[in-house]
N, CA, C and O atoms as a DFTB+ gen file, in Angstrom:
256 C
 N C O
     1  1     -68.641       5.115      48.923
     2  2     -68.335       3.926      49.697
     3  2     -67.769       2.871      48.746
     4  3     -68.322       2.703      47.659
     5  1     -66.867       2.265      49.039
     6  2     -66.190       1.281      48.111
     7  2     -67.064      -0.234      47.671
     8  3     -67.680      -0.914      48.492
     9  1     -67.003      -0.389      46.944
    10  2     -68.375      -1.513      46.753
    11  2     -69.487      -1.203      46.606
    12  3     -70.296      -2.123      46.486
    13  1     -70.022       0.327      46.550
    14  2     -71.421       0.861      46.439
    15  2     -71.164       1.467      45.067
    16  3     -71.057       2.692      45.010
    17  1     -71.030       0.589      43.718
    18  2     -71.224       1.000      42.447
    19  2     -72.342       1.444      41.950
    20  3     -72.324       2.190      40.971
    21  1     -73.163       1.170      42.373
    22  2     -74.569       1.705      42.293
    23  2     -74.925       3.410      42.896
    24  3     -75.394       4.386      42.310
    25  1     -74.479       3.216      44.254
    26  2     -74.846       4.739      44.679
    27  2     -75.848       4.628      45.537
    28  3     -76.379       5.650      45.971
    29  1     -76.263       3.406      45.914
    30  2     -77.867       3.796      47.119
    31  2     -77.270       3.416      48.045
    32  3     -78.066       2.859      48.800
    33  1     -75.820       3.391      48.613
    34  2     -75.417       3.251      49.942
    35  2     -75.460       2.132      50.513
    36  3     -75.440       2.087      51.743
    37  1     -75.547       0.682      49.549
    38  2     -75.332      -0.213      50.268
    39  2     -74.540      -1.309      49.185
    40  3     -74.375      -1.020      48.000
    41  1     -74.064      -2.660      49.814
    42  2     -73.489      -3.403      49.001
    43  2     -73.990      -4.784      48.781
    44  3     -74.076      -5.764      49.520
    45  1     -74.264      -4.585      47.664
    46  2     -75.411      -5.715      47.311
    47  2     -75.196      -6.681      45.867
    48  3     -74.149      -6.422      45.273
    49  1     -75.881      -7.529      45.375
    50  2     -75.546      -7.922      44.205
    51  2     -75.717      -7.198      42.879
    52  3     -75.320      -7.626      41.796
    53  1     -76.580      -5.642      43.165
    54  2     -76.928      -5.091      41.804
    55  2     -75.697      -4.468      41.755
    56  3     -75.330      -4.113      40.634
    57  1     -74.789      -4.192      42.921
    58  2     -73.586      -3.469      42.673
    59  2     -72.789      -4.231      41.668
    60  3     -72.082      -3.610      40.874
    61  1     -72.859      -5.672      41.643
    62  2     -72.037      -6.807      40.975
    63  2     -72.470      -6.614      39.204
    64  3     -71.762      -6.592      38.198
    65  1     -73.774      -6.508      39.381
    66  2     -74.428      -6.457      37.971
    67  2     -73.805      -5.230      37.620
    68  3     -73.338      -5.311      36.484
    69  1     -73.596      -4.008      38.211
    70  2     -73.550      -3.069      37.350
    71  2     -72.217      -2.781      36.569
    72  3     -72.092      -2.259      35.461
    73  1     -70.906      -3.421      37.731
    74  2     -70.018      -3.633      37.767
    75  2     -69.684      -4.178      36.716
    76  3     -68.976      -3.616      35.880
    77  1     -70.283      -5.724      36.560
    78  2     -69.868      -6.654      35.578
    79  2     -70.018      -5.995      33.817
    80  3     -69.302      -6.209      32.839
    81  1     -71.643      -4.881      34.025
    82  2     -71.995      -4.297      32.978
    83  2     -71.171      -3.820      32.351
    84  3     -70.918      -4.154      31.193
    85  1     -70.279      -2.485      33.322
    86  2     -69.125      -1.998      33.050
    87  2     -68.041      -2.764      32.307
    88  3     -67.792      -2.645      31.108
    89  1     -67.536      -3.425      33.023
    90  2     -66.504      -4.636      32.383
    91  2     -66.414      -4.891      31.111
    92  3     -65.382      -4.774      30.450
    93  1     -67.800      -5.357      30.584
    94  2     -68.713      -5.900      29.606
    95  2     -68.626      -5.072      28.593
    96  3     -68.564      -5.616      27.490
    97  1     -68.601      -3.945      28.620
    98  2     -69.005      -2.686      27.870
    99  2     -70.533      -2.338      27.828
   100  3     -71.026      -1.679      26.912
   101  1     -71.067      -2.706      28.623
   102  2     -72.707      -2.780      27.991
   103  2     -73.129      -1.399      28.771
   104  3     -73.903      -0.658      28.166
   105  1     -72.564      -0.904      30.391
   106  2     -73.063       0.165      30.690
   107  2     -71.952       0.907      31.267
   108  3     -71.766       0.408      32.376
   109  1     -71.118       1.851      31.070
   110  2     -70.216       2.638      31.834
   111  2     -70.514       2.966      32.647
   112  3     -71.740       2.956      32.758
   113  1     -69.869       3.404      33.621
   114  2     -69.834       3.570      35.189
   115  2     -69.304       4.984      34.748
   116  3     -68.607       5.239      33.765
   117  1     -69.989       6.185      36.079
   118  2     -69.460       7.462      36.008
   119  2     -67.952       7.319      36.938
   120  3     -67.533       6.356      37.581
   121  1     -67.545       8.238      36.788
   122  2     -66.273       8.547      37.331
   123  2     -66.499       8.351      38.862
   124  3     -65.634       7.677      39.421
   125  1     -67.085       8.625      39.306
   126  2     -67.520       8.312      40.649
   127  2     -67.876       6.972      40.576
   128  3     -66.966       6.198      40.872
   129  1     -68.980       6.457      40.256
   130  2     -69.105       4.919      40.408
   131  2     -67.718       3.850      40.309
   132  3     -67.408       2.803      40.876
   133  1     -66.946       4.921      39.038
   134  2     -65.591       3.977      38.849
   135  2     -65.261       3.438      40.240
   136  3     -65.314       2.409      40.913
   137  1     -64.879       4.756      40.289
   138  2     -63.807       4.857      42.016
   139  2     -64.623       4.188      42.963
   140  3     -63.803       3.416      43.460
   141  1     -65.905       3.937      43.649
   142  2     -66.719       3.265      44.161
   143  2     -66.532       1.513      43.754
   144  3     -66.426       0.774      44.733
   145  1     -66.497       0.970      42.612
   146  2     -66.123      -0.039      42.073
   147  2     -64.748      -0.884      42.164
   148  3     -64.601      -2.104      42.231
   149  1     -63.653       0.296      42.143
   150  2     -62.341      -0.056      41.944
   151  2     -62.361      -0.666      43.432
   152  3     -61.810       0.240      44.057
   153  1     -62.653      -1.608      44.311
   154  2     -61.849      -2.170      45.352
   155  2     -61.242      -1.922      46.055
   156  3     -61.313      -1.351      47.144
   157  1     -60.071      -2.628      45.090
   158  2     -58.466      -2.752      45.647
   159  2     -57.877      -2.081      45.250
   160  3     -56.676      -2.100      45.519
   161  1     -58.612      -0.789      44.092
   162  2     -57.719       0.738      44.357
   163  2     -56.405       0.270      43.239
   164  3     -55.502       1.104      43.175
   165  1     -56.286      -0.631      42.613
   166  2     -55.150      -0.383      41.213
   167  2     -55.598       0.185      40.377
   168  3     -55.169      -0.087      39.255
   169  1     -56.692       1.264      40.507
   170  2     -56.753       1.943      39.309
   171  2     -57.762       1.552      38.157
   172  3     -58.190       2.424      37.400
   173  1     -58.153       0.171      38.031
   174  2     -58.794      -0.371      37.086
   175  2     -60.190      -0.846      37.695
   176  3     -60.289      -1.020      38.909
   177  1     -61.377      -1.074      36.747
   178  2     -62.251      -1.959      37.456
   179  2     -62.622      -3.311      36.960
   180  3     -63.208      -3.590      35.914
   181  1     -62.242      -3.993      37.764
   182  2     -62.012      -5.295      36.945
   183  2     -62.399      -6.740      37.197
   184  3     -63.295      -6.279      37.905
   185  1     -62.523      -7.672      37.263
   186  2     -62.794      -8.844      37.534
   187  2     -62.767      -9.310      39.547
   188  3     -63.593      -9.846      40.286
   189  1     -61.422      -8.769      39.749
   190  2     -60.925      -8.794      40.957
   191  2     -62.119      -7.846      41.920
   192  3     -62.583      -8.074      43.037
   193  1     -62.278      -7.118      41.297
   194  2     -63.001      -5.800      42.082
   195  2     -64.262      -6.724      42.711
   196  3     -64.565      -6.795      43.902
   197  1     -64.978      -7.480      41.477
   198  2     -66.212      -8.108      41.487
   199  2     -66.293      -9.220      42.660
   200  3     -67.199      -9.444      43.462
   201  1     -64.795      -9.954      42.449
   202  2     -64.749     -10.997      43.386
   203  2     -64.666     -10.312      45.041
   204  3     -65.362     -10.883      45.881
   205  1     -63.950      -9.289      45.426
   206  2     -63.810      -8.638      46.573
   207  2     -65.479      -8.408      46.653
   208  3     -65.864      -8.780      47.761
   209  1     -66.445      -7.974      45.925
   210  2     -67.691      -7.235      46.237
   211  2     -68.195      -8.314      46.894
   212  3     -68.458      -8.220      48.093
   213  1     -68.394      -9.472      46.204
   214  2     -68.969     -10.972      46.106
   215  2     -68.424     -11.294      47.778
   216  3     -69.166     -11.687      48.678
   217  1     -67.316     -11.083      47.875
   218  2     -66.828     -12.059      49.203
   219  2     -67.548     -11.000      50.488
   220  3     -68.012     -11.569      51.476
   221  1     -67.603      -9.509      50.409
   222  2     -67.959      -8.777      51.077
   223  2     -69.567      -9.082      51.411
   224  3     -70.178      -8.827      52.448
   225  1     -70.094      -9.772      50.067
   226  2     -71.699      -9.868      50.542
   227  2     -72.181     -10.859      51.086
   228  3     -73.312     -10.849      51.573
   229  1     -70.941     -12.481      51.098
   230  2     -71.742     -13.133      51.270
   231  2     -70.673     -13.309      52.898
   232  3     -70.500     -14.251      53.671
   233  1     -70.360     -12.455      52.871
   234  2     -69.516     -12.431      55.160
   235  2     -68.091     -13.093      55.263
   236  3     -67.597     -13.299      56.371
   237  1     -67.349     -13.466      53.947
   238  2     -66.000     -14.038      53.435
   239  2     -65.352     -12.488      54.425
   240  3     -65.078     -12.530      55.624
   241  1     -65.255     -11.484      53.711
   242  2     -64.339     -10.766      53.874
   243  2     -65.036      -9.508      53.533
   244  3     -65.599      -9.339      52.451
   245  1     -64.968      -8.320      54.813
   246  2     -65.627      -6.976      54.666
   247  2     -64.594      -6.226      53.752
   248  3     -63.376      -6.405      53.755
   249  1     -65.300      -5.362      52.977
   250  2     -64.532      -4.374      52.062
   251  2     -64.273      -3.305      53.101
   252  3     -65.201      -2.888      53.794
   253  1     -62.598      -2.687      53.274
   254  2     -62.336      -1.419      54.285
   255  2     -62.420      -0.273      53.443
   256  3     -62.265       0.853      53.916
């Protein structure tokens, strides 16, 4: 599911943490989590990704 970087099927702020971790270098994301993370799908996971998660949680804008 897109925005479920985590993997327990929902979209929440630990998805943001884990995300940001990634970013950070502090925890890599599996290849799957990548793709779960990536958003908006350019390929990268990145700052943008975080802000789409963020707007999805707080009712701004659902992730499709």
């Amino acid at each position: 599911m897109k925005g479920d970087a985590n993997g327990d099927n929902k979209i929440d702020v630990t998805d943001i943490a884990v995300t940001a971790a990634h970013i950070k270098g502090i925890k890599a994301l599996t290849d799957g989590q990548q793709k779960a993370a990536d958003v908006n799908g350019d390929g990268n996971v990145d700052v943008t990704d975080i802000a789409m998660i963020a707007s999805h949680i707080k009712g701004i804008k659902a992730i499709e």
